[in-house]
PDB file of N, CA, C, O and CB in Angstrom:
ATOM      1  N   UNK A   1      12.089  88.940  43.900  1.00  0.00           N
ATOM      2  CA  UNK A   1      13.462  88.512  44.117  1.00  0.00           C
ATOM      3  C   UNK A   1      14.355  89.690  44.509  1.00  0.00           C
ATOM      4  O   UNK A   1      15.214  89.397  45.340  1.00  0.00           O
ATOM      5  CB  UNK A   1      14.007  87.831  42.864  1.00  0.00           C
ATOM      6  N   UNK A   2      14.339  90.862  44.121  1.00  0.00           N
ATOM      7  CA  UNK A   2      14.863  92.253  44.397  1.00  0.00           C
ATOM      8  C   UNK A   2      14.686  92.140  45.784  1.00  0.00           C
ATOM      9  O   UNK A   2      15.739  92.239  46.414  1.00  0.00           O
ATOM     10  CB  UNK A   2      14.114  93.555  43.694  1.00  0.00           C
ATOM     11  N   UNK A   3      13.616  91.953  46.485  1.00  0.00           N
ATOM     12  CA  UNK A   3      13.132  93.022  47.327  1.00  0.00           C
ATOM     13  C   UNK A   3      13.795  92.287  48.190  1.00  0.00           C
ATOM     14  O   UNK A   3      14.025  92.932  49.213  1.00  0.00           O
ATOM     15  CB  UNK A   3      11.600  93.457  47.544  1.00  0.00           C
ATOM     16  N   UNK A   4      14.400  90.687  48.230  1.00  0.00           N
ATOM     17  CA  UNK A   4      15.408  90.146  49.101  1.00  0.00           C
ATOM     18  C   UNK A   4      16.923  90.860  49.475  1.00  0.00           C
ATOM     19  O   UNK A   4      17.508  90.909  50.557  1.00  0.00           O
ATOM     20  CB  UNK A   4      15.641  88.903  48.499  1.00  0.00           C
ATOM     21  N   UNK A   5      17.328  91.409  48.085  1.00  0.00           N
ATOM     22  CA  UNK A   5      18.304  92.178  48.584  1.00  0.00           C
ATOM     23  C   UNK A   5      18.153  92.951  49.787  1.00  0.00           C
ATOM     24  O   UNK A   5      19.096  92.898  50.577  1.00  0.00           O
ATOM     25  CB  UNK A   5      18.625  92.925  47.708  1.00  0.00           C
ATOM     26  N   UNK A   6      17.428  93.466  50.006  1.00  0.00           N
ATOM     27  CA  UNK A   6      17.029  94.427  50.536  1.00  0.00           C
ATOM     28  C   UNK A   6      16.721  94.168  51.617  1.00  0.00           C
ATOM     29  O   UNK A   6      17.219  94.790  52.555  1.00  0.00           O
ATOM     30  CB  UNK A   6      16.284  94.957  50.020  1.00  0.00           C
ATOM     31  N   UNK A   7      15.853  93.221  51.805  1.00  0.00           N
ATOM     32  CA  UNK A   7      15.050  92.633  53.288  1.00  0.00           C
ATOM     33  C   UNK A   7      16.567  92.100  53.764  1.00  0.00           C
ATOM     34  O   UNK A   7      17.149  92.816  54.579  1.00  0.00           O
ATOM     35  CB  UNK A   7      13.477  91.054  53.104  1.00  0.00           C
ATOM     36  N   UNK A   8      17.319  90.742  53.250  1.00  0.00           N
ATOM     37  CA  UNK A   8      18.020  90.092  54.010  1.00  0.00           C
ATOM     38  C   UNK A   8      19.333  91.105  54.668  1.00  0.00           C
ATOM     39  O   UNK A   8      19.469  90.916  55.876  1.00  0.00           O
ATOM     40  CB  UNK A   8      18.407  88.861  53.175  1.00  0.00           C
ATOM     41  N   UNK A   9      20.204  92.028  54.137  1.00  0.00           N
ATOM     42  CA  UNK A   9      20.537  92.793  54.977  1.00  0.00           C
ATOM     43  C   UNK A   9      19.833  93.806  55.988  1.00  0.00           C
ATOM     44  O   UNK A   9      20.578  94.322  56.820  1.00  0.00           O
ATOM     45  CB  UNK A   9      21.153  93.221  54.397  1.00  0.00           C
ATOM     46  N   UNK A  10      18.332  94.187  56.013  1.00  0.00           N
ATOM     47  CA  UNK A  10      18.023  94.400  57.122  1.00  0.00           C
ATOM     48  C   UNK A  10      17.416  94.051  58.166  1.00  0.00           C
ATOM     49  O   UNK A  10      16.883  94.779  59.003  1.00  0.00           O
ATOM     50  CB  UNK A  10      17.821  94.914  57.050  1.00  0.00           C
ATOM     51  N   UNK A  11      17.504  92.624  58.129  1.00  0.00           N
ATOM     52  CA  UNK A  11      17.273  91.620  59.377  1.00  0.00           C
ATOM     53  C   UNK A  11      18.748  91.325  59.602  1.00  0.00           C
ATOM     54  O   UNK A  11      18.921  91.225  60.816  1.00  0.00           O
ATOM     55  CB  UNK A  11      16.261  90.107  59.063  1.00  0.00           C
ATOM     56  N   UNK A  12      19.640  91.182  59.076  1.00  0.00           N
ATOM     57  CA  UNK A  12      20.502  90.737  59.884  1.00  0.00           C
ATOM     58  C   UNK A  12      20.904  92.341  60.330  1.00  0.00           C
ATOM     59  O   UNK A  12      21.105  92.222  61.538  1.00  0.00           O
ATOM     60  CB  UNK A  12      21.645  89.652  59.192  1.00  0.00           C
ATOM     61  N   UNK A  13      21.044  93.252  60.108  1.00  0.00           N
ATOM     62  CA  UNK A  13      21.318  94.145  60.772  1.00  0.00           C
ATOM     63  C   UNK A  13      20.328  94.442  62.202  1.00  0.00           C
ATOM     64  O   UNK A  13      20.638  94.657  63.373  1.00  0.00           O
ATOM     65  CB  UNK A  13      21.379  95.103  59.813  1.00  0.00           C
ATOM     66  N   UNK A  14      18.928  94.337  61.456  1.00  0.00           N
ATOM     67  CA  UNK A  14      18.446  94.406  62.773  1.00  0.00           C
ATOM     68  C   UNK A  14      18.249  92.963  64.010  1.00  0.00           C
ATOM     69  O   UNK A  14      17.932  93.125  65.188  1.00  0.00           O
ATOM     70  CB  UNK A  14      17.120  95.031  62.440  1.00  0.00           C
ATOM     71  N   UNK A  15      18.572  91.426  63.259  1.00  0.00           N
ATOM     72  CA  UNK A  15      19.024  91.059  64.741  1.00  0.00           C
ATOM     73  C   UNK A  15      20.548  91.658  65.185  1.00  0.00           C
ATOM     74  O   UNK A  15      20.605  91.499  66.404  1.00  0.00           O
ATOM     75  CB  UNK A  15      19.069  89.328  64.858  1.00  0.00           C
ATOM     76  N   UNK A  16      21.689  92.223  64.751  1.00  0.00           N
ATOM     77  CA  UNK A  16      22.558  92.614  65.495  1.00  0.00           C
ATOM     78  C   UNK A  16      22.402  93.659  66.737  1.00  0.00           C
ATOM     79  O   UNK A  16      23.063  93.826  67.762  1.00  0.00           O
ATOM     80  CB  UNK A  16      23.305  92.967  64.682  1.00  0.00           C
ATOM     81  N   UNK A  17      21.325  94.242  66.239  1.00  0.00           N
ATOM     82  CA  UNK A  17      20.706  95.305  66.761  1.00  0.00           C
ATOM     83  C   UNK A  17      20.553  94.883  68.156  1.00  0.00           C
ATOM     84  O   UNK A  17      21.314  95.105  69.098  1.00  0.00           O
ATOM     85  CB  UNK A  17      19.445  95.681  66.057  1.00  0.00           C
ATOM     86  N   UNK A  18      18.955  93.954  68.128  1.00  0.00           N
ATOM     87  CA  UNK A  18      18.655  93.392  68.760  1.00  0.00           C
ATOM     88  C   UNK A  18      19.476  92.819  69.940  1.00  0.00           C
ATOM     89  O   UNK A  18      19.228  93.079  71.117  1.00  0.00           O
ATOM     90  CB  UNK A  18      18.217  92.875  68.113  1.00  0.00           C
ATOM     91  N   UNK A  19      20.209  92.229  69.630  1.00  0.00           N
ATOM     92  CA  UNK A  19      21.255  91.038  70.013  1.00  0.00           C
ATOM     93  C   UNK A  19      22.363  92.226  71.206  1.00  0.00           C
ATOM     94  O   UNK A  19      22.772  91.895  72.319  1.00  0.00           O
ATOM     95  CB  UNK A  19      22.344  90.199  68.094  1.00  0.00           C
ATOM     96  N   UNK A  20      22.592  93.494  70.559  1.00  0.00           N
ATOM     97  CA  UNK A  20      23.396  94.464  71.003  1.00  0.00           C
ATOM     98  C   UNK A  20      22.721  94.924  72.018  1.00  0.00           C
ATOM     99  O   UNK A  20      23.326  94.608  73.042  1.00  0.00           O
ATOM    100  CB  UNK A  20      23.762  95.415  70.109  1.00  0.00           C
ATOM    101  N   UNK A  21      21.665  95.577  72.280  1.00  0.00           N
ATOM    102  CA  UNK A  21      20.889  96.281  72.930  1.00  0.00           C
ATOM    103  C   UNK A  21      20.263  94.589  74.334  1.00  0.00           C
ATOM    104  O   UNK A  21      20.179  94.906  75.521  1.00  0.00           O
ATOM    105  CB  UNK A  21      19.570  97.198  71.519  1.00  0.00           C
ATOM    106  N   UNK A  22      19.961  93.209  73.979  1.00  0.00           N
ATOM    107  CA  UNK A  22      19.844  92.622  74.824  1.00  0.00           C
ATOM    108  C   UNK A  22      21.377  92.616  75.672  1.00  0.00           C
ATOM    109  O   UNK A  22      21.510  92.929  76.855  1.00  0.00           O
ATOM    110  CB  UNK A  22      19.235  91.480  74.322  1.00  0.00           C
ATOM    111  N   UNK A  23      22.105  92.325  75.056  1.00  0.00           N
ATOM    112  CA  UNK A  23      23.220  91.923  76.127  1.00  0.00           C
ATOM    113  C   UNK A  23      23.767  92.984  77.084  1.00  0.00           C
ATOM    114  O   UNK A  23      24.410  92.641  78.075  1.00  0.00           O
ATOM    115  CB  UNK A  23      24.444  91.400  75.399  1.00  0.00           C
ATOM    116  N   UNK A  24      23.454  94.622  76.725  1.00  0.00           N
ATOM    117  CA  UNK A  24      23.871  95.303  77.104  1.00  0.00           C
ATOM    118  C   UNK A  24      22.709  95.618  78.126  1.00  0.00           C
ATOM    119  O   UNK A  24      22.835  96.512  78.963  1.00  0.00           O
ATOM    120  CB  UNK A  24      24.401  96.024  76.229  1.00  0.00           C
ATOM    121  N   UNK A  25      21.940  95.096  78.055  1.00  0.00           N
ATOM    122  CA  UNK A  25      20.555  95.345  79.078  1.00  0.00           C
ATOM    123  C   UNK A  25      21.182  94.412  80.204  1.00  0.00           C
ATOM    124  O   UNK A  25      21.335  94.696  81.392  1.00  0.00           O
ATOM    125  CB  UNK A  25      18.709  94.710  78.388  1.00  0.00           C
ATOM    126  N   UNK A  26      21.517  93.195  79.528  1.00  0.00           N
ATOM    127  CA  UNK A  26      22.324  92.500  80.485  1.00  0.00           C
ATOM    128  C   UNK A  26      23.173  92.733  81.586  1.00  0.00           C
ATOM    129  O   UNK A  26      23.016  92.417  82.765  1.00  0.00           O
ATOM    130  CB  UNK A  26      22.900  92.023  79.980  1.00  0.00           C
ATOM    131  N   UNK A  27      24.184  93.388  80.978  1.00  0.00           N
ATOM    132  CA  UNK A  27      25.495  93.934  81.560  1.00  0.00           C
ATOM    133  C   UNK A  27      25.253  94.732  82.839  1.00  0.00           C
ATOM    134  O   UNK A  27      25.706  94.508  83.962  1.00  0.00           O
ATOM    135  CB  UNK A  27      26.235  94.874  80.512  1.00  0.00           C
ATOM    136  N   UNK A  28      24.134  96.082  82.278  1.00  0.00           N
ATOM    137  CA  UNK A  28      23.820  97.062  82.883  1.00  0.00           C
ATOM    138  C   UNK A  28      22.730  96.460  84.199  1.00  0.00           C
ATOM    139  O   UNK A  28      22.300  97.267  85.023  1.00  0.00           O
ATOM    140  CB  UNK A  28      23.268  98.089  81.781  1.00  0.00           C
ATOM    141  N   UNK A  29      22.507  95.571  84.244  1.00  0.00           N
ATOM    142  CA  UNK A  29      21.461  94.618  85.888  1.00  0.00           C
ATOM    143  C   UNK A  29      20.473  95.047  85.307  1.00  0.00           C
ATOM    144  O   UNK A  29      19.818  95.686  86.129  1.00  0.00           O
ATOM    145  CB  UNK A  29      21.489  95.144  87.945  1.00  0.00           C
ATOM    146  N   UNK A  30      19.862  95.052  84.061  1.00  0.00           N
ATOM    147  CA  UNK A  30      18.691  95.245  83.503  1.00  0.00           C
ATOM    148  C   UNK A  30      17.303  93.672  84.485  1.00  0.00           C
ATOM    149  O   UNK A  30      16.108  93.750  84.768  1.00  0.00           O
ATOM    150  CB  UNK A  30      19.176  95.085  81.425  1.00  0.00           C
ATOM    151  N   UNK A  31      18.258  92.590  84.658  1.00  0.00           N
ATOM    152  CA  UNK A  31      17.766  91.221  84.711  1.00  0.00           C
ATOM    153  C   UNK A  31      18.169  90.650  86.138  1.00  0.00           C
ATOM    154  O   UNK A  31      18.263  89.431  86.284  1.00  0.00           O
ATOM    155  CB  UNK A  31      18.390  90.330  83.484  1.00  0.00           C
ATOM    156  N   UNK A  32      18.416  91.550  87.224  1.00  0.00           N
ATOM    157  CA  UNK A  32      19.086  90.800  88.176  1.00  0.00           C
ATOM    158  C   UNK A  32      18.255  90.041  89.171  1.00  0.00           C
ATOM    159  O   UNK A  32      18.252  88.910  89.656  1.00  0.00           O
ATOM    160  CB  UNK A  32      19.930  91.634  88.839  1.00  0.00           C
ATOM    161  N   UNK A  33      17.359  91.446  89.294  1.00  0.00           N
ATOM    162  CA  UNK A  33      16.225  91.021  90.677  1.00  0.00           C
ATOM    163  C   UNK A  33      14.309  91.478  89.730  1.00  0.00           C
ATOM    164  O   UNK A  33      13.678  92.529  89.623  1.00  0.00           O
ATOM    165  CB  UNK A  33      16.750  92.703  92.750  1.00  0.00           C
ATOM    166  N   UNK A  34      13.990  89.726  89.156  1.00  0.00           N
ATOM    167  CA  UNK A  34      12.450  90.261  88.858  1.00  0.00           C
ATOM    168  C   UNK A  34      11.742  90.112  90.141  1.00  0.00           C
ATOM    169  O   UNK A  34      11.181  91.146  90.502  1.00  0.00           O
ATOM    170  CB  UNK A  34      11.584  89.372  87.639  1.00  0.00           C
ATOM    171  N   UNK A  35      11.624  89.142  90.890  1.00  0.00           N
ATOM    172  CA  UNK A  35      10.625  89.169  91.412  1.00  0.00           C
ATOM    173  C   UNK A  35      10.579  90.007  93.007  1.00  0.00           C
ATOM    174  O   UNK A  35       9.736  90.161  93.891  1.00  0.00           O
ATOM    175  CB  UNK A  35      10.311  87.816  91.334  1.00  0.00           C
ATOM    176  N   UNK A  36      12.062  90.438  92.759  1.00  0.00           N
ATOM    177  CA  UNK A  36      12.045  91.716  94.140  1.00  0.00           C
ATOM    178  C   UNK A  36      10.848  92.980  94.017  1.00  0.00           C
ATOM    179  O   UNK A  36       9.819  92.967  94.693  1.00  0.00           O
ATOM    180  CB  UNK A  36      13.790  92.724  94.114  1.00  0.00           C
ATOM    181  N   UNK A  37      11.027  93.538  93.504  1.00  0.00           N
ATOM    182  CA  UNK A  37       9.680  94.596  93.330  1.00  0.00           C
ATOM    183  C   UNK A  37       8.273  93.905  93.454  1.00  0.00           C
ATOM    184  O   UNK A  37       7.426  94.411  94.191  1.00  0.00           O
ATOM    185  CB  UNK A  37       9.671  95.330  91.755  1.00  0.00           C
ATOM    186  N   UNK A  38       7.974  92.607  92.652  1.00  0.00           N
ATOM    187  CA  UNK A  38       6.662  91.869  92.968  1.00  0.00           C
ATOM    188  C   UNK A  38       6.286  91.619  94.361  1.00  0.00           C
ATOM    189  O   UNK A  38       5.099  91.602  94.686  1.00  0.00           O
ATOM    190  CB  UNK A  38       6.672  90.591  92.365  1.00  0.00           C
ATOM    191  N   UNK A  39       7.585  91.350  95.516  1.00  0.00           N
ATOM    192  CA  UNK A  39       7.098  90.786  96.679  1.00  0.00           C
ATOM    193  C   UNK A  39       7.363  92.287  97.800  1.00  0.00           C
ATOM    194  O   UNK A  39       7.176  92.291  99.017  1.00  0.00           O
ATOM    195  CB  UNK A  39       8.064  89.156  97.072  1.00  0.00           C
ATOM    196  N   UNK A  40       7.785  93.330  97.045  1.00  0.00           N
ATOM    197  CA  UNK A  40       8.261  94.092  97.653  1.00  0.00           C
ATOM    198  C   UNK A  40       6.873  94.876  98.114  1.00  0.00           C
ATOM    199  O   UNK A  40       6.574  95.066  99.293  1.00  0.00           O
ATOM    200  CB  UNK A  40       9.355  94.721  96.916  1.00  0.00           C
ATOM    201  N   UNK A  41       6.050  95.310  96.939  1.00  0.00           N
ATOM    202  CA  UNK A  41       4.965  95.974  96.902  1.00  0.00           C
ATOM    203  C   UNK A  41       4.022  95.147  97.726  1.00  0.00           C
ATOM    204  O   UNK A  41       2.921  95.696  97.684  1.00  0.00           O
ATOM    205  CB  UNK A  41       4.558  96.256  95.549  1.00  0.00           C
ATOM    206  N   UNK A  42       3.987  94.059  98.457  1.00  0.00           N
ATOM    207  CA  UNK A  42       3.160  93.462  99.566  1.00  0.00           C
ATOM    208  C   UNK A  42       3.708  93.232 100.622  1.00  0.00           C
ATOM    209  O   UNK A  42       3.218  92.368 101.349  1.00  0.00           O
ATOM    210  CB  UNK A  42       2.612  92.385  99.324  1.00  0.00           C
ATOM    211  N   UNK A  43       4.695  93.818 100.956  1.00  0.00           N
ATOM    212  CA  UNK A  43       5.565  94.221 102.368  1.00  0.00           C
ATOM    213  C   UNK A  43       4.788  95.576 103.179  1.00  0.00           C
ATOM    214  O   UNK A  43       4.580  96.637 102.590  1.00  0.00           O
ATOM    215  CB  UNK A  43       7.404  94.766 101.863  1.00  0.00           C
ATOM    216  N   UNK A  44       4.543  95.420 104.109  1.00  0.00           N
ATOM    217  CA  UNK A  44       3.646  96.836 104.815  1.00  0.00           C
ATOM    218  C   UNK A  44       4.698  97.571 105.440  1.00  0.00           C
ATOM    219  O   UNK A  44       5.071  96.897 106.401  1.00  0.00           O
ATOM    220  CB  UNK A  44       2.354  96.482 106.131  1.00  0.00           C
ATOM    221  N   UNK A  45       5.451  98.780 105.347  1.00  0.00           N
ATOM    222  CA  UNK A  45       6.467  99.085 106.191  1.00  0.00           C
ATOM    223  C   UNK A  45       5.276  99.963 107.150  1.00  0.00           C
ATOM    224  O   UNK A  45       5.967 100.567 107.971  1.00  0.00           O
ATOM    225  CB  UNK A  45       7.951  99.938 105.420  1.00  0.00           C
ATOM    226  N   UNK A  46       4.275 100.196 107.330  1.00  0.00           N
ATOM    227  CA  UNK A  46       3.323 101.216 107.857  1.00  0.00           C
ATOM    228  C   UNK A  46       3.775 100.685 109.579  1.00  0.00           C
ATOM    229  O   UNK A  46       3.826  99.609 110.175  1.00  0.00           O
ATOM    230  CB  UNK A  46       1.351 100.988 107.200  1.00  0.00           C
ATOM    231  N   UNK A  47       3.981 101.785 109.828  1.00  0.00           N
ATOM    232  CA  UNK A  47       4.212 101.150 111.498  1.00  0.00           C
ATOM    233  C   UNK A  47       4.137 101.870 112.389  1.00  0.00           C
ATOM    234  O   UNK A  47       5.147 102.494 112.714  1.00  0.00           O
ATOM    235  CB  UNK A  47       5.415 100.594 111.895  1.00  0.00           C
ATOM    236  N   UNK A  48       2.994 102.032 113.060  1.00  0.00           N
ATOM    237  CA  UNK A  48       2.335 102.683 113.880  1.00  0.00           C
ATOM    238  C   UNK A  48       2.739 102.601 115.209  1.00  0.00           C
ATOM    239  O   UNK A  48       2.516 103.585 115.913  1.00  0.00           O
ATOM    240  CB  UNK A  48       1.199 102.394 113.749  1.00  0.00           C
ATOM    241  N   UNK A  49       3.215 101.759 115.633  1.00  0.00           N
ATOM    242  CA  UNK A  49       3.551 101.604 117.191  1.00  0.00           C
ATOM    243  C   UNK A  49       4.660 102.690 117.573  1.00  0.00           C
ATOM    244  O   UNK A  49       4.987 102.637 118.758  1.00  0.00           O
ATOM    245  CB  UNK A  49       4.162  99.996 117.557  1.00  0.00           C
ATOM    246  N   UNK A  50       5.497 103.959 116.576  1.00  0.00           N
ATOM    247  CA  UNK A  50       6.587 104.236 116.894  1.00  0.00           C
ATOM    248  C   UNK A  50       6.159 105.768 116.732  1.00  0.00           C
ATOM    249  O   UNK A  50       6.754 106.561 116.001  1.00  0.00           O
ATOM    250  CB  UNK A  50       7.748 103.541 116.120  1.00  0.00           C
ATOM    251  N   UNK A  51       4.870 106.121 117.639  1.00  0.00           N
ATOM    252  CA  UNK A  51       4.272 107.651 117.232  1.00  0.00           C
ATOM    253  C   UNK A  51       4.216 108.036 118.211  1.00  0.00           C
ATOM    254  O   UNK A  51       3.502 107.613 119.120  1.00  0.00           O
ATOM    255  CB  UNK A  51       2.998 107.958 116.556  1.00  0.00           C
ATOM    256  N   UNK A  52       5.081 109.071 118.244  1.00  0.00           N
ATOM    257  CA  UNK A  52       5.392 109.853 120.116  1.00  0.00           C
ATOM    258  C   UNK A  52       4.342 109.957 120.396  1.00  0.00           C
ATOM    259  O   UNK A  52       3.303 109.810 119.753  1.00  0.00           O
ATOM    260  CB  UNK A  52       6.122 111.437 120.530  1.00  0.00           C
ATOM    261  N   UNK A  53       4.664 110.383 122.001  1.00  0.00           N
ATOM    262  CA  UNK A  53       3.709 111.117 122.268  1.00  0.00           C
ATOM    263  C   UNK A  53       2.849 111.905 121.938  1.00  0.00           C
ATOM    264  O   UNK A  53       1.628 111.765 122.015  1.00  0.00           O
ATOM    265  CB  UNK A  53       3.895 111.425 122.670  1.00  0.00           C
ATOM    266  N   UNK A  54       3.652 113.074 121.422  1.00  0.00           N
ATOM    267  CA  UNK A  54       2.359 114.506 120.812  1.00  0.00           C
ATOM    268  C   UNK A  54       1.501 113.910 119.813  1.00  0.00           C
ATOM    269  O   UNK A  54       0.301 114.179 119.875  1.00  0.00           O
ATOM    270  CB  UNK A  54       3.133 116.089 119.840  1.00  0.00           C
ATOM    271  N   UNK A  55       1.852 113.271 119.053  1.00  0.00           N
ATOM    272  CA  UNK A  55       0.515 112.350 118.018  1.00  0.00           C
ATOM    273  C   UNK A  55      -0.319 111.627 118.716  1.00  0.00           C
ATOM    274  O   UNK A  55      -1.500 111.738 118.385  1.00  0.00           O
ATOM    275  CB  UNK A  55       1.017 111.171 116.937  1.00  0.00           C
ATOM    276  N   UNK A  56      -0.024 110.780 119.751  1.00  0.00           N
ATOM    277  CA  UNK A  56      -0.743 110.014 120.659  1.00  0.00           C
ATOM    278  C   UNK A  56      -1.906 111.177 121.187  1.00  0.00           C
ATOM    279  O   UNK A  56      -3.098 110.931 121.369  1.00  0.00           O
ATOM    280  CB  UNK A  56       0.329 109.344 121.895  1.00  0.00           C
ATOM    281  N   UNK A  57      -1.440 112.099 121.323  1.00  0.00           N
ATOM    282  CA  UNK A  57      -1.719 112.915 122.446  1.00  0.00           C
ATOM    283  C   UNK A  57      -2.920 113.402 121.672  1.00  0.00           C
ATOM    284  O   UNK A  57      -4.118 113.374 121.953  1.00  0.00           O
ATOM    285  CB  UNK A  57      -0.542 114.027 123.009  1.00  0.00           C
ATOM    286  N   UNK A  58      -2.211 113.894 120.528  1.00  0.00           N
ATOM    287  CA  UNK A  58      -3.396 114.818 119.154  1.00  0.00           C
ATOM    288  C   UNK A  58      -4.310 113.813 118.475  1.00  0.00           C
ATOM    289  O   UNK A  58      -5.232 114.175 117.744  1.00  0.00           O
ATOM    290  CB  UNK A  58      -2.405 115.624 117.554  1.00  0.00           C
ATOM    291  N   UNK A  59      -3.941 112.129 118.818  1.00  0.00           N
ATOM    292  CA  UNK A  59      -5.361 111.533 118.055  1.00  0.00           C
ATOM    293  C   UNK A  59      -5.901 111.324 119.307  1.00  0.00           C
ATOM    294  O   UNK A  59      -7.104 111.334 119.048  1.00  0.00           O
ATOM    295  CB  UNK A  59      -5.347 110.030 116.959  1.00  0.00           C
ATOM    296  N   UNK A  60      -5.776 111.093 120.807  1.00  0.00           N
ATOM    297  CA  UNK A  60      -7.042 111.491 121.664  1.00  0.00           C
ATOM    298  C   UNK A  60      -7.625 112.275 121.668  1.00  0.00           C
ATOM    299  O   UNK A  60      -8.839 112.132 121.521  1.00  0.00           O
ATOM    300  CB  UNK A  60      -7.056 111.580 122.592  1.00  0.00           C
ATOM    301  N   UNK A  61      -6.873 113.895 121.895  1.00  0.00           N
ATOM    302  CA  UNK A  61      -7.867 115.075 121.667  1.00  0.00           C
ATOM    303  C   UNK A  61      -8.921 114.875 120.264  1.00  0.00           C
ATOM    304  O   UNK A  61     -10.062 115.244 120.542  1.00  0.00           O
ATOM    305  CB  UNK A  61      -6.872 116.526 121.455  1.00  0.00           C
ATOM    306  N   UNK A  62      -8.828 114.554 119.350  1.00  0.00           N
ATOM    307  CA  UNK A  62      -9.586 114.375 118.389  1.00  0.00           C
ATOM    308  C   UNK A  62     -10.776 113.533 118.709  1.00  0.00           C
ATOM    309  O   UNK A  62     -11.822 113.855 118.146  1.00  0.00           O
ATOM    310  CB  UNK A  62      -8.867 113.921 117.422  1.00  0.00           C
ATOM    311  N   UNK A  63     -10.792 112.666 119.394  1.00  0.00           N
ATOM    312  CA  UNK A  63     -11.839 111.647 119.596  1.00  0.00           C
ATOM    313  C   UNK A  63     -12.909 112.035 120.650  1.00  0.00           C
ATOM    314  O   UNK A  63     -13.833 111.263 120.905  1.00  0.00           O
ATOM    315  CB  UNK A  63     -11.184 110.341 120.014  1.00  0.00           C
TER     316      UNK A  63
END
C-alpha cells in the first residue's frame, strides 16, 4: 500500500512528461511529412544525359 504513494505520483508525472515532450514534437514538424523520405529514397536523380563533352570524350578513350 506504501509503495502506491510513491508509484501514483510518478506516473502522473511521467505521463505529463510524456504528454509535454509529444506535443512539442508536434509543434516543432516532428510529424509533418512521413511518407516523403519513404518515396523519396526511390526517386533516381542519377542523370547521365547532361555529361559534357570532356567526360564523353574520357569514357571513349577508355574503351
Amino acid at each position: 500500500m506504501e509503495s502506491l504513494y510513491i508509484l501514483i505520483p510518478i506516473s502522473i508525472v511521467l505521463t505529463f512528461a510524456i504528454a509535454y515532450f509529444f506535443w512539442w514534437s508536434g509543434k516543432n514538424g516532428q510529424f509533418d511529412d512521413l511518407e516523403g523520405p519513404a518515396h523519396r529514397i526511390l526517386m533516381d536523380d542519377d542523370d547521365t544525359s547532361g555529361l559534357s563533352e570532356q567526360d564523353n570524350s574520357a569514357n571513349k578513350a577508355d574503351k
